[in-house]
N, C-alpha and C positions, 0 to 999 in steps of 0.2 A: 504494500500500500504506500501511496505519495505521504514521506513525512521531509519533514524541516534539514532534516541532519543530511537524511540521501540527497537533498537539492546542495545544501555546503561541499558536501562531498564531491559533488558532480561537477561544480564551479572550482574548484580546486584543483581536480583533475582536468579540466577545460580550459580554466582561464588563472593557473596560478598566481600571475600578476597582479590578478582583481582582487585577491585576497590578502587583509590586513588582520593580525593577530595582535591583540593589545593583552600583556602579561602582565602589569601593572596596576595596581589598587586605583581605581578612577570612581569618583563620588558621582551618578548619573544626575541627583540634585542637585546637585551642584557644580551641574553645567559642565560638567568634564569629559562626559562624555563628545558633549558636542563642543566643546572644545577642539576635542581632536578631528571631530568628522568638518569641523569649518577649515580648519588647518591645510586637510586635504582637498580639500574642494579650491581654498584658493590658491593651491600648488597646481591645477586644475585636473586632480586624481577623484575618482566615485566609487572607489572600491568596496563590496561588501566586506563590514569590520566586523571583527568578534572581539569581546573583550570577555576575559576567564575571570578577571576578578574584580564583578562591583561589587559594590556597596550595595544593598539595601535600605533602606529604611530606617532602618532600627540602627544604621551605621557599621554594620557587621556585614562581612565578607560572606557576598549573598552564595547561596549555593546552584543558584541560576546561572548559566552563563547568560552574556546578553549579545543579541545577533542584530543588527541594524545597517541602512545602508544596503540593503539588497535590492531596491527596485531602482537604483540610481542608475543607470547603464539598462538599454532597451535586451543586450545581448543578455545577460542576463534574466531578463524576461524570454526572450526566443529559450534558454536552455528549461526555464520553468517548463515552460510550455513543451517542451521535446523537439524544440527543430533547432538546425544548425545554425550558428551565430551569424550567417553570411545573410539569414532571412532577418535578420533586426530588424530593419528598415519596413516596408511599407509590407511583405509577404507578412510580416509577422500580424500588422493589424488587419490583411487578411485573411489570415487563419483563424483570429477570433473571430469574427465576424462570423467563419462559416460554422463554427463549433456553437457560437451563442444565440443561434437558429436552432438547436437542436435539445433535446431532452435525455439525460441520462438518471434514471431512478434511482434512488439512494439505497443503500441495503442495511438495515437493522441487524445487529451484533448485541450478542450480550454482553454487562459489565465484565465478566472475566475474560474476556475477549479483547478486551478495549484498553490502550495502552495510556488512554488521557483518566483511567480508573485506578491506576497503580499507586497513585496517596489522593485519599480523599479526606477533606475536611469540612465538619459542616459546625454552622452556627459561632459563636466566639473562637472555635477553632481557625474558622478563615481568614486571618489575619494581614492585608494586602500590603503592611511592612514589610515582609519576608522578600519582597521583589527589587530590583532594580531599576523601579520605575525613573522615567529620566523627566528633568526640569531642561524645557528645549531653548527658550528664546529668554533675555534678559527681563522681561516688561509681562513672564510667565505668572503668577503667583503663588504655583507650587509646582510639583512633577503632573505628568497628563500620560493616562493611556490613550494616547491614539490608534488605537486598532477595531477589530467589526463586532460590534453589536448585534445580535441573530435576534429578532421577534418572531413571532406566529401570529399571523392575524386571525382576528377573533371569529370571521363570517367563515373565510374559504378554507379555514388550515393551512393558509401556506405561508411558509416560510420568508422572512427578509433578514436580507445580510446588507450593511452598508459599513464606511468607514464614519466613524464619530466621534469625537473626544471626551474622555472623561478625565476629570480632574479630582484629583486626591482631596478627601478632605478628611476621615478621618479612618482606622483599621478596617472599618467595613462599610464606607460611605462613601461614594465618588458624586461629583455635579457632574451632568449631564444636557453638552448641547445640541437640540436638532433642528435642519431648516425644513422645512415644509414642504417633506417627499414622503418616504414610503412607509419608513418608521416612526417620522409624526404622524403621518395616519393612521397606521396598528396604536400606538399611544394614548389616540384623539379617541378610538371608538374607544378602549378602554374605559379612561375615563369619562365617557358622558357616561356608560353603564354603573360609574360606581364603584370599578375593581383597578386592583393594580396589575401594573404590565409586566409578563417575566420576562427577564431577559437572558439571554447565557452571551459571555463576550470571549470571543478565541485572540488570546496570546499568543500567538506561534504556530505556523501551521507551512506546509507548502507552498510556497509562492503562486503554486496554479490556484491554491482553496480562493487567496488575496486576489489576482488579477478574477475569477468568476463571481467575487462577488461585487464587483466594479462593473458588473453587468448592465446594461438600460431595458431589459426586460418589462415592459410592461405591468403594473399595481397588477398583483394579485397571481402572476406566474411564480411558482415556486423557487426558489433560490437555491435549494439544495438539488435539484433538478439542474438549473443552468451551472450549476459552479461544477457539478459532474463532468455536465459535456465540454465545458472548458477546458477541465482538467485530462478529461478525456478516460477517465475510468468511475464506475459507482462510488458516491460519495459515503463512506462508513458508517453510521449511527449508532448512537448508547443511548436509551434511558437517560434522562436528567437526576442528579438528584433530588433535585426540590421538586420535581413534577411528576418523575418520573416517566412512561411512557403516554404520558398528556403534552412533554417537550423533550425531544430529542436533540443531541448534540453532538457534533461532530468528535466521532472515535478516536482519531489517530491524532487529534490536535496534540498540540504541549503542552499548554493549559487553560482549562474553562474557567471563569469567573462566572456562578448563576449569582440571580437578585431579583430583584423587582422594581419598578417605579410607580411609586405611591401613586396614588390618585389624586392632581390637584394638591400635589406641594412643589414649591417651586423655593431657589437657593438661588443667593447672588454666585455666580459660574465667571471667568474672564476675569481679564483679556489673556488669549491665546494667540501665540505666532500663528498665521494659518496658508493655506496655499499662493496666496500670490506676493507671499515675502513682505507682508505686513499683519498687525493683530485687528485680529476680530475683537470686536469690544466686550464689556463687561456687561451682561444683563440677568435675568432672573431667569433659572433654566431650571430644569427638571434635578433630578439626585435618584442613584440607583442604591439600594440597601442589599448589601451582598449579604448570601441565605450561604453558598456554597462555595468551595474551591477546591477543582479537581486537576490533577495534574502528573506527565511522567516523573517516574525516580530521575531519572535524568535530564529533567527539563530544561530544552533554552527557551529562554523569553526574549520576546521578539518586541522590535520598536520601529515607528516608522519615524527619518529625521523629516519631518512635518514643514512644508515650506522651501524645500530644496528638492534636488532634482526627487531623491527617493520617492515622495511623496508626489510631485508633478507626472514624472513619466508613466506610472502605472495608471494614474486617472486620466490620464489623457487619452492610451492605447485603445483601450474599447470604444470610446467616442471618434475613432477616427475610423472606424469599421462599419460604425452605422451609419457615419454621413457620407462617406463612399459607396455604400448599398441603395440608400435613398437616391444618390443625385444620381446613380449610375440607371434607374430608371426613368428617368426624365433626358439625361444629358448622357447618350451612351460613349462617351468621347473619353470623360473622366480617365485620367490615366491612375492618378496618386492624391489622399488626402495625407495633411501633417498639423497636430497638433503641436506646436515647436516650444520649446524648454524658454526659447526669447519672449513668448507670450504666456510662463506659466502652465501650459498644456490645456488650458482653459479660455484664456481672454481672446486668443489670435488662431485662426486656421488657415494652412496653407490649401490650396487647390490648385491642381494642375490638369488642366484638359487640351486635346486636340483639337483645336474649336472648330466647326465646319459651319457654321453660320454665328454670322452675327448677334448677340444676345445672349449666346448659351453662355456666356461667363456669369453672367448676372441671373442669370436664372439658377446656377449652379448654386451662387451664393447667398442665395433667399433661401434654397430649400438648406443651406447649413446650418441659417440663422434659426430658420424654424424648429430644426431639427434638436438643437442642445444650447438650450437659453442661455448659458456663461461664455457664450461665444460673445463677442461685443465686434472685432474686427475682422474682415474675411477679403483674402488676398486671393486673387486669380491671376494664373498664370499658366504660359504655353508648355506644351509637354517638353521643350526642349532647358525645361529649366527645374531643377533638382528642387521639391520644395522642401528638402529635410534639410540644406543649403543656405542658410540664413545669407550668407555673399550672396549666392547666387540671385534669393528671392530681391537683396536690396537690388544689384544690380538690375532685373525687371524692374520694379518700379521707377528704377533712374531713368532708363531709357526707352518705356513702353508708355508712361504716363503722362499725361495733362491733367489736371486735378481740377479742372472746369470741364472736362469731359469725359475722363476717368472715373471719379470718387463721387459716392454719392454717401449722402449720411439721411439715418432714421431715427426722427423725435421720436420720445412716450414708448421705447420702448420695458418691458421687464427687463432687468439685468440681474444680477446677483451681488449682493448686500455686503458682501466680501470683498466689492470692487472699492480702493478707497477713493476712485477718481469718481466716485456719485453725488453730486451732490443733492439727491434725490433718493430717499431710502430704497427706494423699489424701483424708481425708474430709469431710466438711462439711455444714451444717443448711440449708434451702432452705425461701424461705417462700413462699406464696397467698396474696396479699390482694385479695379479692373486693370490689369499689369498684361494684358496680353495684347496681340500684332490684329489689327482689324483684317478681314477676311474680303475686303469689298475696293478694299485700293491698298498699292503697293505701299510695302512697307522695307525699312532696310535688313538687311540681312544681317545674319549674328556670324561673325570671325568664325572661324572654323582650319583648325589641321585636319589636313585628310586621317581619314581612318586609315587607310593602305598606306599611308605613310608609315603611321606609327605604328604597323606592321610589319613594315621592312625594319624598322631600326629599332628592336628591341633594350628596353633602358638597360636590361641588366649585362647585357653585350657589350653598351657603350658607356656608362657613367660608371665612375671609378672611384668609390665612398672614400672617405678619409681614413689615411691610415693601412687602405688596402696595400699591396704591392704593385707595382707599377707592371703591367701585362707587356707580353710582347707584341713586338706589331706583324702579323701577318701582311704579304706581298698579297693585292689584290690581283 
């Protein structure tokens, strides 16, 4: 079965380079961890880091290790997911694309079975000191798990996994924030009825469980279903503790945190560093009362660095799959969509089409808009230009655009409350910039080396690295 340790291992063996071992006592509250993951980032390295010995909580050398830094690099995600590093780029978010069309059924396992059953602690035994939880950004106000949250909605029985943060407040109490998707709605019916909402949240788990549950699957399709077919084998199930088999929880994790959230209690929550490199503010949010904590003997605990690439690239990946499916029937030209790390993975989309008439750029990029409301900016451009290429995308705009007949922008529209350039709670201006060669009068042509050129003269033939030795010269 897909667990955490086989993915390290496999990265390891794959991308040895990618991997950073920290042997040294680092306080995660105290910013040390990410300390170091900033260090590397502006050395401009993303490697997935282990560290053997934090801290806890309680300030003692936790017996978790902590694993963080793994969704930072897309290759990475290609090896989650089982294809070769060479498909990173755009095959990779067509692969999600075709897996998260699909349905794989989960399969029910008993506790003895189940290796996130191997210590279990319930009621004041679950003590959420014992962890390594990390304090991410300076302006934090205490450590946050950022990791998914699983409900069951209360009409269909089905399942939601999303990513959400919870913030520490006290051994068995986290604040709890949600914006107004799948899981404030399992929540909402809750409380009008009266009861509280269970929750189970996975610490650690496969990278495939993470990238499936970043699905856009439509309210009410099952999540342990899609996260299957993402992952691409039956997702495992155990009995809950606190619910037992009324909520089931993913078998093979590392470890479950269950709880509930009250009915109509709400806790000042924030501010939080959050995905586009600035804090989500402080407001009154929900709070979860942990009931349970189940976990392996050997567990790593898992953190997402929240706000940098690790956290940007994985929520970008699945959205760049469905608005490449949508526009592809409308505009069958569509070569490549790119959610780029320059835009957060969220705020900017690239689009590359072979235009064959006039307007399909702008019609590409209405149905993007519509398609994933945190988009605000959407770039089009001809298939002769890389949009994972941030050079390349600037150069199109330099030399395809007139911005009185290029760029169009859209008042009143929804944006996302996370954006700090709003200055409208809810609403916000969304713009078009049409970067591509009009189809209807000549346009100049883009420089070009022959391909059969650079077929005869092979680089590794003729350039001669530093340091090499100096070759002999064959008589032609």
């Amino acid at each position: 079965m897909l667990n955490l340790r086989d993915f390290i291992a496999d990265v390891e063996r794959l991308q040895p380079d990618r991997v950073v071992h920290v042997d040294r006592p680092v306080d995660p509250a105290d910013f040390e961890v990410t300390a170091v993951l900033q260090q590397l980032e502006d050395a401009g390295r993303f490697p997935m880091t282990v560290f053997h010995r934090p801290r806890n909580l309680k300030g003692e050398i936790s017996e978790f290790p902590l694993v963080t830094n793994v969704f930072a690099e897309r290759e990475r995600c290609a090896i989650a997911l089982g294809l070769p590093v060479s498909d990173a780029k755009f095959p990779l978010s067509l692969e999600y694309g075709r897996r998260e069309l699909e349905r794989i059924a989960p399969t029910l396992i008993t506790r003895d079975e189940a290796p996130v059953k191997e210590v279990v602690k319930i009621g004041d035994d679950a003590d959420l000191r014992e962890f390594p939880i990390v304090r991410h950004h300076h302006m934090d106000p205490a450590p946050y798990i950022d990791m998914t949250p699983i409900m069951k909605d209360p009409d269909s029985g089905a399942y939601n996994a999303a990513y959400l943060r919870m913030m520490y407040k006290e051994p068995r109490k986290l604040g709890l924030h949600m914006s107004p998707r799948h899981n404030w709605q399992i929540t909402r019916k809750y409380e009008e009825r009266g009861l509280d909402t269970p929750v189970a949240i996975v610490v650690g788990a496969h990278p495939a469980f993470y990238l499936g549950t970043l699905n856009v699957a439509p309210f009410g399709d099952d999540d342990y279903e899609v996260i299957g077919a993402v992952a691409g084998e039956s997702l495992r199930l155990v009995p809950s503790e606190t619910w037992g088999e009324e909520f089931l929880v993913p078998a093979d994790a590392e470890i479950v945190i269950e709880g509930i959230i009250p009915a109509n209690v709400r806790e000042v929550e924030g501010p939080f560093g959050e995905f586009p490199g600035t804090y989500g503010p402080q407001r009154l949010r929900w709070i979860i009362e942990v009931t349970a904590i189940t976990h392996r003997k050997d567990a790593v605990y898992q953190d997402v660095f929240v706000g940098h690439p690790d956290d940007q690239v994985q929520g970008g990946l699945p959205k760049e799959a469905r608005i490449y499916n949508r526009i592809k029937g409308v505009v069958p030209s569509v070569t490549s969509v790119h959610l780029p790390l320059s835009g957060v993975c969220r705020l900017h989309v690239n689009i590359a089409i072979d235009k064959k008439v006039d307007g399909e750029s702008k019609q590409a990029a209405f149905i993007a808009l519509g398609e994933v409301d945190m988009i605000k900016h959407v770039f089009v451009v001809d298939g002769d230009v890389d949009p994972f290429d941030d050079r390349q995308m600037f150069w199109a705009i330099a030399t395809r655009v007139q911005a009185d007949q290029d760029v169009d922008t859209i008042k009143n529209v929804k944006g996302n409350t996370l954006d700090p350039s709003q200055t409208d709670p809810i609403m916000t201006t969304k713009m078009i910039v049409d970067a591509t060669k009009p189809v209807q009068r000549p346009f100049a042509d883009r420089i070009l080396v022959p391909d059969e050129a650079k077929a005869r003269v092979p680089i590794a033939e003729y350039v001669r690295e530093t340091g090499e030795p100096v070759a002999e010269f064959e008589e032609a």
